[in-house]
N, C-alpha and C positions, 0 to 999 in steps of 0.2 A: 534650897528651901530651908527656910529658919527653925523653923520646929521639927525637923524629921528625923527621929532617932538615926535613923539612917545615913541620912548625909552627916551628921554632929559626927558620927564612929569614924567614916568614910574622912571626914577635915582630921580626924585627931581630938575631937573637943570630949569625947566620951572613950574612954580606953576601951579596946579590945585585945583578943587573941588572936592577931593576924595570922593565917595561913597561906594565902597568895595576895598579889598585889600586881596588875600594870597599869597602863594608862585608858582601859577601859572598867578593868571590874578589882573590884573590893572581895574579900575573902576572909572569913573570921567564925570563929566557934562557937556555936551556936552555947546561951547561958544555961538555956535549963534543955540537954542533950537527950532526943528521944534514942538514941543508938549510941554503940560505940565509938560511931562515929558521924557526929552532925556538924557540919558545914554550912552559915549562908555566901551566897553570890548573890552580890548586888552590881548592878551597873554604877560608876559612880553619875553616870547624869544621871538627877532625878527623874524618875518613870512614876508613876502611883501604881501602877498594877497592869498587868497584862492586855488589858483592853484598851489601853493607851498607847500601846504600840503602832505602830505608824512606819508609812515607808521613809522617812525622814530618820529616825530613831532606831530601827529593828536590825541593822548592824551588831547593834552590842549583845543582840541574841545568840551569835554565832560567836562573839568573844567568850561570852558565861560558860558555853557548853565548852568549846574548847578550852576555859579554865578549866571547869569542873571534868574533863576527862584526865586534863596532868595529873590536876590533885587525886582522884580517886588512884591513876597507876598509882603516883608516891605512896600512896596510903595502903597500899597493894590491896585495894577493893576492887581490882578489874577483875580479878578470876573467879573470884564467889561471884559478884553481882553487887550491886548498889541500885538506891532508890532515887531519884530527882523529884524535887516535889515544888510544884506553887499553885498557891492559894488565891485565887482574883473575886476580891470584893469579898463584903464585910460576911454572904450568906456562907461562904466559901471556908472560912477563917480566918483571914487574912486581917493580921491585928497592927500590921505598919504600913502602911499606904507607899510604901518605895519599892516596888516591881523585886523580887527575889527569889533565891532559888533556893530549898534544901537538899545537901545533899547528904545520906544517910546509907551507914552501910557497917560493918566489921562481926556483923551478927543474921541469922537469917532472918528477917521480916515477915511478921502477920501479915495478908493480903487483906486488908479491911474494903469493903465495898457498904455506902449507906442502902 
C-alpha cells in the first residue's frame, strides 16, 4: 500500500529503530514511547486492522506473538509481565490503518478500563 506509514518503515523508505525482523513481521520502537519499553509489530503484509483478518492471512497472527515473546525475553520483560496492545478501528484509537501490536513493558502498568 502506497501511503501507509507502515509499509514506507517496513520497505526502508522512512527510517526506524528496528528491533526484530524476519520474513513475516517488522519490529521497531515505537516514536513517542508510553513505557520503558514500547515496541510495534507489524505484519509486513499489509492487514488494515484486526477485523480483516481472515483464514487466508491469520497465520502471521501466530508469527507477531511468537516475535513478541523473543523480544520481551531479550528485553527480560518475561518475569515482571508485559502488556500487548491493538487498537482496531478508528473508535478504538487506532491512528494507522496497518494491523499492529504494542508491546509495552520495563515498568509496572496502570490497569486503565473505559
Amino acid at each position: 500500500m502506497t501511503d501507509c506509514l507502515f509499509c514506507k518503515i517496513i520497505s526502508g523508505e522512512i527510517p526506524s529503530k528496528k528491533v526484530y525482523e524476519d520474513d513475516y513481521v517488522y519490529a521497531f520502537e515505537d516514536i513517542a514511547p508510553q513505557a520503558p519499553v514500547h515496541i510495534l509489530f507489524v505484519p509486513k503484509e499489509h492487514i488494515p486492522m484486526a477485523s480483516a483478518i481472515t483464514s487466508e492471512n491469520s497465520g502471521v497472527i501466530s508469527k507477531i506473538y511468537e516475535a513478541i515473546a523473543k523480544v520481551a525475553h531479550e528485553k527480560g520483560l518475561d518475569e515482571d509481565g508485559y502488556r500487548i496492545v491493538n487498537n482496531c478501528g478508528e473508535n478504538a484509537g487506532q491512528t494507522v490503518f496497518h494491523l499492529h501490536f504494542h508491546l509495552l513493558g520495563g515498568k509496572k502498568l496502570e490497569l486503565k478500563m473505559c
